[in-house]
Backbone as numpy.savetxt, mean C-alpha at the origin, in Angstrom:
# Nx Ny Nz CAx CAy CAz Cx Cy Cz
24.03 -19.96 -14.01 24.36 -19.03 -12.97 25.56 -19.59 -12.22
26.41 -18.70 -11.44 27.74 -19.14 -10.99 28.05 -17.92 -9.80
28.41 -18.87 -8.66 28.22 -18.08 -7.58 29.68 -17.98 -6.85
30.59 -16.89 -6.66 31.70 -17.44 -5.96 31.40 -16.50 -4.56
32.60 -16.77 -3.96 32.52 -15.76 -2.80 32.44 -14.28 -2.47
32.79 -13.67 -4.42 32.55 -12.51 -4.15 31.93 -12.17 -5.55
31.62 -12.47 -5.98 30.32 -12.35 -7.52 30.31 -13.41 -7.81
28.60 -13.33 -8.78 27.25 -13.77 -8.52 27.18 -13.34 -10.12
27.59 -14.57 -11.39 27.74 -14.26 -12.49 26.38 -15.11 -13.66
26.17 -14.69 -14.15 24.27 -14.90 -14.89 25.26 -15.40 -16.40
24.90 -16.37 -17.16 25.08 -16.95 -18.16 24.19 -17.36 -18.90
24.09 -16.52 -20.71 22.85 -17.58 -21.41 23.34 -17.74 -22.56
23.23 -19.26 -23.15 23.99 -20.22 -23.87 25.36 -19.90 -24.22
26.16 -20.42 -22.49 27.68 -20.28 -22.26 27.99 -18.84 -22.37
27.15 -17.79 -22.46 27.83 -16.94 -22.90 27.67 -15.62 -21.37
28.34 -15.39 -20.71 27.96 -14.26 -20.01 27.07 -13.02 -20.14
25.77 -12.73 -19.47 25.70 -12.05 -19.64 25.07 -10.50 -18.57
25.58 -11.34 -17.37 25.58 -9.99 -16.16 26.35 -10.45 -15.32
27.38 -9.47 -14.80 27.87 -9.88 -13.37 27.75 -8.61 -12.28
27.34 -9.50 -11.22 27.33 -8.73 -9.81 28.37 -8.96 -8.82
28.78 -7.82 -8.16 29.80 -7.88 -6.80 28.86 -8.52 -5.85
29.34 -9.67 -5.02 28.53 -10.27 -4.38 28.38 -9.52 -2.68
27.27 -9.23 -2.24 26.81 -8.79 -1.03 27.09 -10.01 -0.06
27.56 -9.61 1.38 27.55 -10.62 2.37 26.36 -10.49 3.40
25.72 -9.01 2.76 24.52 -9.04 4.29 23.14 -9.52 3.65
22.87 -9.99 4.40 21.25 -10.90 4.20 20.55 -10.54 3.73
19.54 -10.38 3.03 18.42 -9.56 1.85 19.18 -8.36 1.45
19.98 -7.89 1.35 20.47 -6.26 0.93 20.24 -6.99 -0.74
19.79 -5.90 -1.52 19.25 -6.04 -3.09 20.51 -5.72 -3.49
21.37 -6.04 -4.83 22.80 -5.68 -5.31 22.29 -5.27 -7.12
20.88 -5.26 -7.35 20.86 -5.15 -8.99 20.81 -3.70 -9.42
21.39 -4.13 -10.38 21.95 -3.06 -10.82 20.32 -2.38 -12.38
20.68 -1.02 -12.04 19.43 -0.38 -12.84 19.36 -0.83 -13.95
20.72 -0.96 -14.77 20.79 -1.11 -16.17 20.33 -2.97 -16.42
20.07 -3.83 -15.50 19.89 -5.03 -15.34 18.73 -5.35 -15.72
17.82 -3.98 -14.87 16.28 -4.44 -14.32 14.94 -4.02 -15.92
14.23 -4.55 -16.10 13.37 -4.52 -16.96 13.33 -2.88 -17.40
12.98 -2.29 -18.01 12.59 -1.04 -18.61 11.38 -0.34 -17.86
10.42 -1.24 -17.50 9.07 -1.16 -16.48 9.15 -0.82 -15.50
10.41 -1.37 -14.90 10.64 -1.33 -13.17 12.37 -0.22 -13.27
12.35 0.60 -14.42 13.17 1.47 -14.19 13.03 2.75 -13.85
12.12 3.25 -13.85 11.43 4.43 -13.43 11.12 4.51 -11.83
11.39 3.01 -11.20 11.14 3.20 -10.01 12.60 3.51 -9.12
13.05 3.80 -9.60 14.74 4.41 -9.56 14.51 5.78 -9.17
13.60 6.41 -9.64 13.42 7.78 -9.52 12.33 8.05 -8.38
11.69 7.16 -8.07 10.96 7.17 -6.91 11.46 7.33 -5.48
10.97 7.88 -4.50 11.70 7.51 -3.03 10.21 7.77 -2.29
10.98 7.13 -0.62 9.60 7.34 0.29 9.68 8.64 0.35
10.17 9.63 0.52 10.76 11.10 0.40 9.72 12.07 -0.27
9.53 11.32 -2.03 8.16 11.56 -2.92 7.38 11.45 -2.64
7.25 10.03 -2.15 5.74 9.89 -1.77 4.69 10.19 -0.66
6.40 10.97 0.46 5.34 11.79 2.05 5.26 13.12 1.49
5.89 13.49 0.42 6.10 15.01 0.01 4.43 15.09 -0.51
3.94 13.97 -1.80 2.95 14.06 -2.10 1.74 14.16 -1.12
1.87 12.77 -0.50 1.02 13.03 0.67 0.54 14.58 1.28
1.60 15.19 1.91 1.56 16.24 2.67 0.57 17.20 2.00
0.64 17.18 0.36 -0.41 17.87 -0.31 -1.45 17.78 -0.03
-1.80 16.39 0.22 -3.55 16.03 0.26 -3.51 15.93 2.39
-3.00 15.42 3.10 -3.47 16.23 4.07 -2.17 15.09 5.44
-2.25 15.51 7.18 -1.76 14.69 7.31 -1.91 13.19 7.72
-3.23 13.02 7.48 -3.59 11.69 7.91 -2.88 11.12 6.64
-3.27 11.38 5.57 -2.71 10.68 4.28 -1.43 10.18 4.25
-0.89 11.60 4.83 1.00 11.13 4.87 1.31 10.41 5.76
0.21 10.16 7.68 0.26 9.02 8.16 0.43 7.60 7.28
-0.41 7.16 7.00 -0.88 6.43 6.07 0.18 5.80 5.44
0.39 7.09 4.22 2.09 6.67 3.57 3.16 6.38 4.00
3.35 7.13 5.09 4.46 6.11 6.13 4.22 5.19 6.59
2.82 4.74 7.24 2.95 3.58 7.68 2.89 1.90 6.66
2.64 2.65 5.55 3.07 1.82 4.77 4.46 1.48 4.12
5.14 2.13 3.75 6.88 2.37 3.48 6.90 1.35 4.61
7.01 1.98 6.46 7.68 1.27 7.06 7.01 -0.41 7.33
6.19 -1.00 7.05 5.31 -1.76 6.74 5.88 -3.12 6.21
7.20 -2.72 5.24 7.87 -3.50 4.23 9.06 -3.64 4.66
9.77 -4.70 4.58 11.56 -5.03 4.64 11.66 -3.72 4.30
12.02 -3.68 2.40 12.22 -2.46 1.71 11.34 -1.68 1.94
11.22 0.23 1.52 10.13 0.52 1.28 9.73 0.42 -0.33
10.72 0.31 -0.99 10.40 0.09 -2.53 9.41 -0.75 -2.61
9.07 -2.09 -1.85 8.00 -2.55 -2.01 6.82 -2.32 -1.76
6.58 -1.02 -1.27 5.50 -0.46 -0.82 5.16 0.36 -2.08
5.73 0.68 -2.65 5.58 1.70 -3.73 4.39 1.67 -4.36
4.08 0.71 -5.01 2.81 0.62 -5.66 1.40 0.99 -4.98
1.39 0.64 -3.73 0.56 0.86 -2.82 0.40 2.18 -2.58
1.50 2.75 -2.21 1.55 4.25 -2.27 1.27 5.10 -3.22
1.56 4.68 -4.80 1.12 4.96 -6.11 -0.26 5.15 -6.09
-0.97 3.97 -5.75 -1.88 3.52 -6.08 -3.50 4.59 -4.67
-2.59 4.70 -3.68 -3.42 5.10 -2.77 -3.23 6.47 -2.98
-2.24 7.61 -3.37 -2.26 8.92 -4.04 -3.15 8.93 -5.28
-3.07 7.95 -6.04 -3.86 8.05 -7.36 -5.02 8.61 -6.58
-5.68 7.92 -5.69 -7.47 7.95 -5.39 -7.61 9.84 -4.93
-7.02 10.19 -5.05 -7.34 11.95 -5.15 -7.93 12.47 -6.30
-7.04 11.90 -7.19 -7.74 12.07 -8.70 -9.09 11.72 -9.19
-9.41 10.88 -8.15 -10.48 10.03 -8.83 -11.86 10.57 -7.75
-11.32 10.66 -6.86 -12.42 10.99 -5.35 -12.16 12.35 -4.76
-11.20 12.94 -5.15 -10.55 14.16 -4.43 -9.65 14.18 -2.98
-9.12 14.54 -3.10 -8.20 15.21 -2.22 -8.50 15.11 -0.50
-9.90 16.07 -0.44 -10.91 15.89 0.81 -11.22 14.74 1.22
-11.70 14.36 0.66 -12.64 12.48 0.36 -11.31 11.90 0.76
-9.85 11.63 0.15 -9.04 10.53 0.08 -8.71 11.25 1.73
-8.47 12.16 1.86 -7.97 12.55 3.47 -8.96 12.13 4.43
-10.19 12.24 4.14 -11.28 11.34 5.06 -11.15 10.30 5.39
-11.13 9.10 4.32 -11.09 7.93 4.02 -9.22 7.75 5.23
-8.64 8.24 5.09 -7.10 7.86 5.55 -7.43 8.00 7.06
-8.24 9.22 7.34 -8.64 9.35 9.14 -9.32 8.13 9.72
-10.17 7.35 9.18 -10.96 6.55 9.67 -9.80 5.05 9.37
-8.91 5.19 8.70 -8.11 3.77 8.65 -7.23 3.68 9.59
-6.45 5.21 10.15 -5.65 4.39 10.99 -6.05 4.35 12.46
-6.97 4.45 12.72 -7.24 4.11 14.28 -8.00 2.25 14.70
-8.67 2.10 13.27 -9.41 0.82 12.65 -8.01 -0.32 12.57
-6.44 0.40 12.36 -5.95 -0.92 12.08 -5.64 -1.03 10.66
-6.04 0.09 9.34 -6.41 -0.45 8.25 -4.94 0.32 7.50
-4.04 -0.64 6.71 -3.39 -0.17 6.06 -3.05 -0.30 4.86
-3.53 -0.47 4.17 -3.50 -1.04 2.77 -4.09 0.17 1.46
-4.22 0.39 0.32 -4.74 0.31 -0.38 -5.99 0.34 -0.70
-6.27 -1.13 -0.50 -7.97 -1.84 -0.96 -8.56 -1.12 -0.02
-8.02 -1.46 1.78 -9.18 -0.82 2.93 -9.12 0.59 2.59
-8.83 1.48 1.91 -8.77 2.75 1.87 -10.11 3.17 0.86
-9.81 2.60 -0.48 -10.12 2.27 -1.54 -11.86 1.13 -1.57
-12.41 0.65 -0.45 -13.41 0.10 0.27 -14.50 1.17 0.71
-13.31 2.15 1.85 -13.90 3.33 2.56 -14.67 3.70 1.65
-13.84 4.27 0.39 -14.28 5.47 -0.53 -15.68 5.23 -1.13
-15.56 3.72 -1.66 -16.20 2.74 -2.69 -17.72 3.13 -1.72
-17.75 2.76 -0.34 -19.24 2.63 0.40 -19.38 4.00 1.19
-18.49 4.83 0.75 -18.87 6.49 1.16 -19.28 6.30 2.51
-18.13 5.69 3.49 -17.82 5.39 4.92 -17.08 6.68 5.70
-16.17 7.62 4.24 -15.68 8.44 4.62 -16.52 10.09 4.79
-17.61 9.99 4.30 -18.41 10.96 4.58 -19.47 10.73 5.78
-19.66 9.94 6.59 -19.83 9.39 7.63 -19.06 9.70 8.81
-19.67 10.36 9.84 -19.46 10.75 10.74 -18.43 9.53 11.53
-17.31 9.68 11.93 -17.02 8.16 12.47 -17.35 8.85 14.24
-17.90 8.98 14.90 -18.12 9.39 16.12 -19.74 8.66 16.10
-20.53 9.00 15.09 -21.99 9.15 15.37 -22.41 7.54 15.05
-23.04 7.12 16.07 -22.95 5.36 16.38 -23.58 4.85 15.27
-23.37 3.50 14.53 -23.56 2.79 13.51 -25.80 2.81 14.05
-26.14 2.55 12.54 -27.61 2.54 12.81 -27.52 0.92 13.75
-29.12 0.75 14.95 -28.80 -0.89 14.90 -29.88 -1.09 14.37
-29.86 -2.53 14.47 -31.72 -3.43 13.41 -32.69 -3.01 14.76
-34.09 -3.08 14.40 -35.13 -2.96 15.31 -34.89 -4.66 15.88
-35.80 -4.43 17.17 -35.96 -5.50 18.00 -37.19 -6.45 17.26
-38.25 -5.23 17.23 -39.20 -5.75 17.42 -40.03 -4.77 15.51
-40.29 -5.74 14.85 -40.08 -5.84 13.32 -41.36 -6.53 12.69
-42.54 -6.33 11.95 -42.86 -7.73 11.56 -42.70 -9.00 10.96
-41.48 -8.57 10.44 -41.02 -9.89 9.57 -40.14 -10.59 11.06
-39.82 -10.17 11.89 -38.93 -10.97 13.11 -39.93 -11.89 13.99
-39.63 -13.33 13.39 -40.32 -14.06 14.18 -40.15 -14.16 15.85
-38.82 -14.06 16.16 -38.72 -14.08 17.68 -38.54 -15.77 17.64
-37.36 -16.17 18.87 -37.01 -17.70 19.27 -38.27 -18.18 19.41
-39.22 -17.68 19.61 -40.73 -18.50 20.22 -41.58 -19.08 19.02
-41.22 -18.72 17.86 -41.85 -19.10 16.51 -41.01 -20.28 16.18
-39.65 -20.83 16.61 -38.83 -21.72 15.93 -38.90 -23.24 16.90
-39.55 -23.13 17.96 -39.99 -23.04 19.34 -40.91 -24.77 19.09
């Protein structure tokens, strides 16, 4: 690899084989599509744009959600998968269900994926979130009480 002040040139055995115009601002990405793996070329065609458009289908907590993930990241490209991945769960749980599950995450704090994908898993989202968690009894027969340890 060979770095001057204004490209940023990639070499394998002596032989060139990518050059970039070199960027002066701090994390800005400079690679070029035709560079990047075949896998990660399709994400070229992606934008946050897609992924609130999708959202908006399934409801607007969801597209909350999707934004607050995009903005979440330096890039939003790095959010992508997450976003992929948290639209998928319509398919799998529906539409209703994944818009449930998104109401109860963002007031909780929860932005991710997995916590979404958790909700669904322990059917948290068909659960009233207003109507107070069950508590344990006080008084139980198996509860010895401090006076038994005593």
């Amino acid at each position: 690899m060979r770095a001057t002040q204004n490209t940023v040139e990639v070499f394998f055995n002596n032989h060139r084989v990518a050059s970039h115009r070199r960027t002066d601002t701090p994390g800005q990405h400079t690679t070029l599509s035709e560079h990047m793996p075949p896998a990660h070329q399709h994400y070229q065609e992606w934008s946050p744009e897609r992924f609130t458009r999708w959202a908006q289908t399934i409801g607007p907590h969801t597209t909350q959600l999707v934004q607050a993930l995009l903005a979440s990241r330096q890039h939003p490209q790095q959010a992508y998968r997450s976003c992929l991945g948290l639209l998928r769960l319509a398919s799998r749980y529906g539409a209703e269900r994944l818009e449930a599950a998104c109401r109860r995450t963002l007031p909780a704090g929860i932005h991710s994926y997995k916590g979404v994908k958790n909700i669904l898993d322990a059917k948290l989202d068909q659960v009233d979130p207003e109507e107070p968690a069950p508590v344990a009894p006080t008084v139980h027969e198996n509860i010895r009480g401090h006076t038994y340890y005593g």
